[in-house]
N, C-alpha and C positions, 0 to 999 in steps of 0.2 A: 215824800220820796226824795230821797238826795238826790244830791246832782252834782259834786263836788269829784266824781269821776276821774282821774287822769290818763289819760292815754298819749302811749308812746307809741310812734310806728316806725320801722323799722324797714329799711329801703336795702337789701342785699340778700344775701346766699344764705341758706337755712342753719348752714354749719356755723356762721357768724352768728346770729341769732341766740343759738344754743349753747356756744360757748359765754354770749353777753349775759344770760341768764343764768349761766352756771346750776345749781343747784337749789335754786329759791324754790320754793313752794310753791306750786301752781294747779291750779284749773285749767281744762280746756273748753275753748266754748261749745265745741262739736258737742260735746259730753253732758252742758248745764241745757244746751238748746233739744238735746233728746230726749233730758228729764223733764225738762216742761212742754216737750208733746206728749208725753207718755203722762205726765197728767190733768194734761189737758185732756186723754181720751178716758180716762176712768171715770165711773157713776159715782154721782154721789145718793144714797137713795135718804130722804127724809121724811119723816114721819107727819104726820100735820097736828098743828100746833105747837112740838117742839122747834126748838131755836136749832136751826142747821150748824154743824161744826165747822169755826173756822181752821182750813187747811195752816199748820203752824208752820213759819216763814223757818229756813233754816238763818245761818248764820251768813252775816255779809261775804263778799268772798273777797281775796286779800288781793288777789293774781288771776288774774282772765286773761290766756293766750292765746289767739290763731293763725296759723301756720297758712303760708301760701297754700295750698293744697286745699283747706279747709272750707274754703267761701265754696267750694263746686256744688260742697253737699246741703248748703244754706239755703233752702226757698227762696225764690224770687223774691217773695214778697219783703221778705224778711231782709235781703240786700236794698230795698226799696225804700224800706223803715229800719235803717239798720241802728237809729238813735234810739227808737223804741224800744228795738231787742234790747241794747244797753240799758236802759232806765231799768227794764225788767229784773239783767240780772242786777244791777248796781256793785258793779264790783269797785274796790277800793282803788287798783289802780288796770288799767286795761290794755295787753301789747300786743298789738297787730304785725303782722308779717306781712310784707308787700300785699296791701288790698288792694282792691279794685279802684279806680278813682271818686267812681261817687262814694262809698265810704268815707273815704275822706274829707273830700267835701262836706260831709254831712256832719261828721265828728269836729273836724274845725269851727264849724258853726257855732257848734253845743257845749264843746267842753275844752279844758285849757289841754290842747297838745303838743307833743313835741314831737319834732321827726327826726330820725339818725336814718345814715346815709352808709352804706360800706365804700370803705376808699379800697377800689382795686389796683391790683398789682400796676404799675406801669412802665413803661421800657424807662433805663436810666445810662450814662456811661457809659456805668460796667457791665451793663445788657450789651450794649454794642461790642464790648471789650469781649467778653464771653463768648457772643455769635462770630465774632471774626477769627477770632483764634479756635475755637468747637464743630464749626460749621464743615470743614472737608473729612472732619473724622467721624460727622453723622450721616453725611451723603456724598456719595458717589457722584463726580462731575459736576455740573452747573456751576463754574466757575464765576462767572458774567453776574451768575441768579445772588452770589454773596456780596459785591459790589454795590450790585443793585437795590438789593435789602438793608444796607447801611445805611446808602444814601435816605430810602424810605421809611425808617425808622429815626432817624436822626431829629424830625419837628418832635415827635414826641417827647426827648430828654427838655426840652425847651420850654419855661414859664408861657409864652406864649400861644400854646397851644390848647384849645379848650375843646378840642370835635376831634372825631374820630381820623384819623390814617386808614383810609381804603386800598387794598391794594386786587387787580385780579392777577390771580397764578395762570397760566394758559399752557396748553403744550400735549403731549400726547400722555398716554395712563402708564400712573407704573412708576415713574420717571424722578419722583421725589418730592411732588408739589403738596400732599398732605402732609407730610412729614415734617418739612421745612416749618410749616404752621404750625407743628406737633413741637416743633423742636422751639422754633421762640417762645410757647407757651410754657416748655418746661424750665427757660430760664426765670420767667416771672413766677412762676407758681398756682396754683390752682388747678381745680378740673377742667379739661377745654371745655367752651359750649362749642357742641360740633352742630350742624343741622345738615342732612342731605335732602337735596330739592330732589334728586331725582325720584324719593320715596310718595311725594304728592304729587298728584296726576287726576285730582277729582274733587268736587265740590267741597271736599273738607279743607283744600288749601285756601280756600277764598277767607270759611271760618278762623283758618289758624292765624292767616296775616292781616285779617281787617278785624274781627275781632266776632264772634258769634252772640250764644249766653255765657254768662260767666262762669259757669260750669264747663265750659268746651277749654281743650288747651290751644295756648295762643303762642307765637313768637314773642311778642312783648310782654309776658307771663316767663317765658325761657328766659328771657333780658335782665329780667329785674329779679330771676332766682341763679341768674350764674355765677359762678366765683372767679371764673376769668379775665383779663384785661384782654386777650383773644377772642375772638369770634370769630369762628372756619365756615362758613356756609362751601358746603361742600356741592360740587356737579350745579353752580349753578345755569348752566347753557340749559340745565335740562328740566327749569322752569315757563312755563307759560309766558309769553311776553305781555297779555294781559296781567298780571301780577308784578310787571318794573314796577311801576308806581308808588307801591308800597316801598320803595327803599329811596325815592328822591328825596325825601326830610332826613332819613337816618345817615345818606350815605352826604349831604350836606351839612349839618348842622350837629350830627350825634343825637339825634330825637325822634321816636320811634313810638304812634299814637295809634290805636282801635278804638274801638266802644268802651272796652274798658277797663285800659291801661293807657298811663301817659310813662315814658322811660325815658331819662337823659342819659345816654353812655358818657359821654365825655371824652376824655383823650384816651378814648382806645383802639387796638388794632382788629379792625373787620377786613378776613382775607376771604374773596372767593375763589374757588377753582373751578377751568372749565376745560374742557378738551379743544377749543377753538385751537385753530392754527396758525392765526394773523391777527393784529391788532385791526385790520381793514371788515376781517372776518367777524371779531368784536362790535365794531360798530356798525355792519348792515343789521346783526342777529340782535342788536341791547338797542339801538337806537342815539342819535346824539345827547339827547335828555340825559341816558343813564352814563352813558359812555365817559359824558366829561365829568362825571363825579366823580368816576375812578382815580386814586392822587400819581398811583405809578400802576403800568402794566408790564407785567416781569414774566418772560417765557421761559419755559423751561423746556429744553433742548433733548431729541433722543439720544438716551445711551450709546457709545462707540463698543465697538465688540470690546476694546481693552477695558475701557468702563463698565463692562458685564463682566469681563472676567474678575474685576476685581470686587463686584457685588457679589458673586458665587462664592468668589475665596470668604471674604467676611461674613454670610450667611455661615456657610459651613463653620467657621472658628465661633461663629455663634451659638450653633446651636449643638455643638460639640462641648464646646463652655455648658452645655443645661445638661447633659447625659450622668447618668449615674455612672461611678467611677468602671461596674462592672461590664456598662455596655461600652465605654470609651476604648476597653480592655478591647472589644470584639472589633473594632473598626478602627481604620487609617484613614487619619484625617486626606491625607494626600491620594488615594485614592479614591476618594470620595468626589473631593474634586476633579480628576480624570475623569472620572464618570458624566461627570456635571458640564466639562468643557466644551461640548457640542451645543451647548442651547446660548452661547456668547453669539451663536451664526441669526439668531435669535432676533425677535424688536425688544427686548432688554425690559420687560415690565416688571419691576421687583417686586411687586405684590405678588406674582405670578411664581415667580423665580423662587419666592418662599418657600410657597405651594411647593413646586417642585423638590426644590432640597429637603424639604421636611418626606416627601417620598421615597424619595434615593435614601437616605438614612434610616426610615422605617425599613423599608423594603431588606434591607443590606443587616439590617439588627437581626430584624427575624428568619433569615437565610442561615445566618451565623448562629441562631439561636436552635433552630432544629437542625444543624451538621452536629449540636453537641446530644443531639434525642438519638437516642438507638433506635433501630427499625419495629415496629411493632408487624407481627404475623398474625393475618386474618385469615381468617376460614368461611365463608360468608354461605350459609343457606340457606332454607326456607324462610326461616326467624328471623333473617336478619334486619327486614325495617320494624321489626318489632323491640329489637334488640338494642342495648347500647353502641351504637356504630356498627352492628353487624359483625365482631370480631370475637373468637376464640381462638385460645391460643395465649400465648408468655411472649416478654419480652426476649 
């Protein structure tokens, strides 16, 4: 049996991966480990006295790849032995996508590996340069919250820096604190990793952050498949304060461990957001433990009615900018707005306010839209819920 194996493992985002590999020829292990349950479960029937047939080996395989995703569907047992599984297939050379840590473990052991690491995006200068001059033309208000975010981005352009920049967003909903997250992420590039704590509320959170089987999804599993230098943990007031814990190594060091996953972020920016009202309010609800991990805490202020009047005007030239040229024809931008200017008396929630303007302008399209429909005349009798709408009769 060889054993001259290589394997390469590959520590980043699947789309890094797949562009590293470009077009080579490949195997998947999902695929060689089906083929050999599948005959592992067929008869062989032989006759007595003859010599049984040996099953003929195919050909070595050149390229064996597995994708983060892949180990879920793997046997325990087989994550357990996962050297063995390798002798089995003996592929020529072997690339792993973020495995589990004993995998690794186990292949370091055996065969000559190499590891690649994705370098992600990280704040630079021109990042700052970018957010100070960008920043009032993507949000409404929060002047204070731009100042703020310089300052707290500022270690990251710096050799110095090897952990993560924690920051908490705090303040009321609505208000600009995802976005702002949204908005630094789109200067670096990448997909955000978002996570909302408020979506776990039961025994599967305990799995997802401390680590279950390997088959279950994990944060440190999201960590080590994201393509962001961002990390938004969204609504986190509205996790369990038994579950802090898991964030004192990451939100110290940049190193983020379960059963089984070890993940170093590095100098990246992890922003939470939380509807808290006070930083005082912050540290009865998180505790001093979590509290002083935080690098900066940045509140973001309610909208002023003139601050909502001027997210209504920009919604509206927004979403007036998306209309087809014929429905633009049917609607006044400027009256659309009139329309809209009672809800600046409002608590100014722009998620909300979306919502809304995207109503006024549905509502207002299809108003316009059947003033141009002639009246149809119905005559309605016995037939009629058997009928198309009940009506005879011409336009």
């Amino acid at each position: 049996m060889s054993s001259d194996t290589k394997v390469v493992i590959y520590y980043g985002p699947l789309s890094w991966l797949r562009v590293a590999l470009g077009e080579m020829e490949r195997q998947y292990l999902l695929d060689i480990v089906s083929e050999q349950d599948e005959e592992k479960r067929r008869f062989h029937h032989t006759v007595e006295g003859q010599t049984p047939e040996e099953v003929e080996k195919g050909p070595r395989p050149t390229l064996v790849v597995a994708e983060s995703a892949d180990y879920a569907s793997v046997q325990e047992h087989a994550i357990m032995n996962f050297v063995g599984l390798v002798h089995s297939i003996d592929p020529e050379q072997l690339v792993l996508h973020n495995p589990p840590a004993r995998i690794h473990t186990q292949l370091g052991r055996e065969f000559e590996t190499e590891v690649k690491r994705y370098s992600y995006p990280t704040v630079t200068r021109e990042t700052l340069a970018q957010f100070r001059d960008r920043f009032s033309g993507k949000l409404v208000g929060q002047p204070a919250v731009q100042d703020e975010m310089l300052a707290a981005l500022y270690p990251l352009t710096t050799d110095r820096r090897d952990k993560p920049v924690v920051l908490m967003f705090y303040g009321p909903s609505g208000v600009g604190k995802t976005e702002t997250a949204q908005f630094v992420n789109g200067l670096l590039g990448g997909r955000l990793m978002r996570k909302q704590f408020s979506m776990f509320h039961n025994d599967r959170f305990a799995s997802y952050l401390f680590g279950g089987t390997h088959s279950e999804d994990s944060f440190a599993r999201d960590l080590l498949d994201r393509e962001s230098g961002v990390i938004l943990i969204d609504e986190f007031d509205k996790a369990n304060p038994v579950f802090h814990s898991a964030f004192y190594q990451l939100f110290d060091g940049g190193v983020f461990e379960d059963k089984n996953y070890n993940v170093t972020v590095g100098s990246s920016l992890i922003i939470c957001t939380s509807n808290y009202g006070t930083e005082d309010e912050i540290r009865q609800a998180l505790g001093d433990a979590l509290y002083s991990r935080f690098d900066s805490l940045i509140r973001f202020k309610p909208l002023t009615r003139d601050e909502i009047l001027q997210v209504i005007d920009r919604l509206v030239d927004d979403r007036f900018g998306k209309l087809a040229a014929e429905e633009q024809a049917r609607l006044e931008s400027g009256e659309v707005k009139a329309k809209l200017r009672p809800l600046a008396d409002g608590p100014g929630n722009v998620r909300k306010l979306g919502k809304q303007v995207d109503g006024v302008i549905s509502l207002m399209l299809v108003r316009a839209l059947l003033d141009e429909v002639p009246p149809v005349d119905c005559e309605l009798d016995a037939d009629a819920p058997s009928r198309s709408g009940g009506c005879t009769g011409s336009r």
